[in-house]
C-alpha distance (Angstrom), angle and dihedral (degrees) to the residues before:
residue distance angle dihedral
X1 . . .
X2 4.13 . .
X3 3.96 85.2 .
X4 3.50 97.3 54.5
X5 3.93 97.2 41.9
X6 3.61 81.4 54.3
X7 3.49 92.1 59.0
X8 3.43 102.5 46.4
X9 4.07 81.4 46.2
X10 4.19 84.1 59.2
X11 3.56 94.6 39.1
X12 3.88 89.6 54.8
X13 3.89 96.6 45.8
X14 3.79 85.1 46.7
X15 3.80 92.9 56.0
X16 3.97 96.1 44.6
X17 4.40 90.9 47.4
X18 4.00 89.1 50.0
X19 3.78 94.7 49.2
X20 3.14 95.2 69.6
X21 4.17 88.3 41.1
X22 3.45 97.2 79.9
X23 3.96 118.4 84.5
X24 3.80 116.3 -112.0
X25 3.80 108.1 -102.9
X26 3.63 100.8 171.8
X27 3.71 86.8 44.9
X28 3.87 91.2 53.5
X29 3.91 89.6 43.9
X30 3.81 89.7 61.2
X31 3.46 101.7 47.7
X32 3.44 95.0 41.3
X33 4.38 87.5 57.1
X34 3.50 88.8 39.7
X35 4.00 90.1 65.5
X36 3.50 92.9 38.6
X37 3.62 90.1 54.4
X38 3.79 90.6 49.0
X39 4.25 82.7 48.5
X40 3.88 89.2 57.4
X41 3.81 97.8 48.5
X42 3.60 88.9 52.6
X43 3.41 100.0 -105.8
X44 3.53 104.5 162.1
X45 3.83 96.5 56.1
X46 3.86 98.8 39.4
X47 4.06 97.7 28.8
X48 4.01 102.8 34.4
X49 3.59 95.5 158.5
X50 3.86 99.3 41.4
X51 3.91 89.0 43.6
X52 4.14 94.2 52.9
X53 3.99 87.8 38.6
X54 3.60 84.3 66.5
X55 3.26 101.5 41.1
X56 3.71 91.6 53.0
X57 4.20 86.7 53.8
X58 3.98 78.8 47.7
X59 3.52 92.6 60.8
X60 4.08 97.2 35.9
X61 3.73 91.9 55.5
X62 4.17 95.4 45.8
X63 3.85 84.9 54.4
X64 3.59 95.1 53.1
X65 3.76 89.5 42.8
X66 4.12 82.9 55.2
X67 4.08 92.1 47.2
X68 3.84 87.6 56.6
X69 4.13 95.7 37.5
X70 3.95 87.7 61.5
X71 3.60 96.2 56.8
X72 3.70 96.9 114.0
X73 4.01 90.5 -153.3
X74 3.72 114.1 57.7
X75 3.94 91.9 -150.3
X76 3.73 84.5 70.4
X77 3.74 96.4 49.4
X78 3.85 112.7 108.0
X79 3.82 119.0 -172.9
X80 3.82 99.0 177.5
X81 3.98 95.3 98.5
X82 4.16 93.0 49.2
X83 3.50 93.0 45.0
X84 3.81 89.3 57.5
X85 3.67 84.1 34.4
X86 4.30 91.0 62.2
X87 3.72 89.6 37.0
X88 4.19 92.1 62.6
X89 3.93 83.4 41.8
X90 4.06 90.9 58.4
X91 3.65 85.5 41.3
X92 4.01 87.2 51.2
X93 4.04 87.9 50.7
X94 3.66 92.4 55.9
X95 2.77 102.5 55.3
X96 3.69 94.9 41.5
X97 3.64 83.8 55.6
X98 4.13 95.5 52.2
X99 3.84 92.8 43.4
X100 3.68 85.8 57.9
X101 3.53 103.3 53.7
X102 3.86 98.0 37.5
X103 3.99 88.1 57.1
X104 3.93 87.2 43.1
X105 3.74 88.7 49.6
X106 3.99 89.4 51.6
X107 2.96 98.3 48.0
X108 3.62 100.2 45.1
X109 4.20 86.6 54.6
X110 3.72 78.9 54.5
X111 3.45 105.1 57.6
X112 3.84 94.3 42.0
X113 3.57 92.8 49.3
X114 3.91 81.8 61.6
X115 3.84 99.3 37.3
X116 4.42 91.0 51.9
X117 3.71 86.8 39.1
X118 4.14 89.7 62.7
X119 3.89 91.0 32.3
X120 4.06 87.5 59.1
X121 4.10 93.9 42.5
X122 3.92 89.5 45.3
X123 4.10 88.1 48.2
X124 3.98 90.6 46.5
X125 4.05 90.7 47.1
X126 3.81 90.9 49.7
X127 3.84 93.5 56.5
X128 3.99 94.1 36.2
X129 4.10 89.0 51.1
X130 3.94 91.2 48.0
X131 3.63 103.4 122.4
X132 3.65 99.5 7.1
X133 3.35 109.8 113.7
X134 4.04 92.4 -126.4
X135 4.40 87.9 167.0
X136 4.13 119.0 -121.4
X137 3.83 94.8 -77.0
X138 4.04 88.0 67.5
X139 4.14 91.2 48.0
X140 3.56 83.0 43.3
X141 3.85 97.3 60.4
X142 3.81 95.9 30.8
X143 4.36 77.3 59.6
X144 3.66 84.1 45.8
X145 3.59 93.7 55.1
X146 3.39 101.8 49.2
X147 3.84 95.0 48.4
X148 4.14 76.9 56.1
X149 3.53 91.6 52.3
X150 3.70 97.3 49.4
X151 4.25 92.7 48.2
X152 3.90 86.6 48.5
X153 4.01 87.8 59.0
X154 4.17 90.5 45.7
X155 4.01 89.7 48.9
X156 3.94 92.1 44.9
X157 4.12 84.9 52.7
X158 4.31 83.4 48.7
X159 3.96 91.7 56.3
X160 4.04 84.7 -114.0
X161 3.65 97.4 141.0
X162 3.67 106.3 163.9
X163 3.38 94.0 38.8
X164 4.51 94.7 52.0
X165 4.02 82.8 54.0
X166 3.92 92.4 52.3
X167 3.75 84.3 63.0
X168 3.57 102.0 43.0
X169 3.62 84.6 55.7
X170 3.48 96.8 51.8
X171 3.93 87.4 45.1
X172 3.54 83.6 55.5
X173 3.49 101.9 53.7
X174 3.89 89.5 49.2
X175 3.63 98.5 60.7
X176 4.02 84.6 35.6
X177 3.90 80.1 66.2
X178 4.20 104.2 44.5
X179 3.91 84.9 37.9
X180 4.35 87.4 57.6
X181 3.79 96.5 34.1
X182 4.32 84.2 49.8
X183 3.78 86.6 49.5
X184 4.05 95.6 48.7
X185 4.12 84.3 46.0
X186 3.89 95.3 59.1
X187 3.25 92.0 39.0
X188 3.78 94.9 55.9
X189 3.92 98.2 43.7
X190 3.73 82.0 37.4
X191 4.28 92.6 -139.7
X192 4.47 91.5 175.3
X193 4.09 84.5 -166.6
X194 3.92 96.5 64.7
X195 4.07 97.1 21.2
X196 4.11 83.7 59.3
X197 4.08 80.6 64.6
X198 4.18 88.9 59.9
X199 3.59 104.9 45.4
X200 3.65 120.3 113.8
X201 3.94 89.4 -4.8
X202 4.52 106.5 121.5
X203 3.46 110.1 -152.6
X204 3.33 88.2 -165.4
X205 4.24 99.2 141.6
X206 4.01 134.9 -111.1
X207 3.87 114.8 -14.6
């Protein structure tokens, strides 16, 4: 009776030093989505830091992972440290992944706020320079402008910040140009009803 409580004693200590001998696949499985998640929202261009913090936890838990792989007897194998090792990592993803789309989101309120700002100042100069006689190269930037406008909205939609603002800028500086060369007009052929319209307005582009 002593011999076999014994075993059942072993058999029990056994089972509770091998269940932590196993390496943590679900564990593994979540980090690894978690960075890929991160990956997809663009983490590693709009959260750098966030992105290579995880990737360093990435790397920390895979080498403990290794250290407890080696073990030559699986009795001596203790997972506890990777799993907490892959849970920081997921941790390290998410956040990766939130960074990313909060700077996305700010930026993309940015370059709007640019985009509708030249899309209101080009509507405004296109009623104020209605029956001035402004000559083609005004109607021709004021065209230019709004072609601007629109390819600022389609690079907004790609995630190519910088590159929507360049145009709204340019935009800007076209209507900047028709709005000036209007003003100089009325105030050589001196018509009071539409030069009333200019005064006190700066044309002076984006903010």
């Amino acid at each position: 009776m002593r011999m076999f409580k014994r075993l059942i004693f072993l058999l029990f200590s056994a089972f509770l030093l091998t269940s932590c001998a196993v390496p943590p696949t679900d564990s593994i499985r979540l980090a690894t989505e978690s960075g890929r998640k991160a990956f997809e929202a663009k983490a590693r261009r709009y959260a750098p830091q966030e992105y290579r913090d995880y990737e360093h936890a990435m790397a920390r838990a895979r080498r403990f992972q290794m250290e407890e792989d080696i073990r030559l007897i699986p009795l001596f194998r203790d997972y506890s440290r990777v799993v907490e090792a892959y849970t920081q990592a997921r941790n390290r993803g998410e956040e990766a992944r939130q960074a990313s789309l909060k700077h996305q989101a700010e930026l993309t309120a940015e370059a709007q706020g640019d985009m509708l700002q030249v899309d209101q100042e080009l509507a405004e100069v296109r009623d104020l320079v209605t029956g001035v006689p402004v000559g083609r190269l005004s109607s021709r930037l004021l065209s230019e402008a709004d072609i601007l406008v629109s390819e600022s909205a389609q690079l907004i939609a790609l995630g190519e910040y910088e590159k929507a603002k360049a145009a709204a800028a340019k935009a800007m500086d076209k209507v900047s140009t028709v709005a000036n060369r209007a003003g100089f007009v009325l105030d050589r052929y001196m018509r009071p009803e539409l030069l009333g319209k200019w005064r006190g307005r700066p044309w002076s582009g984006l903010s």
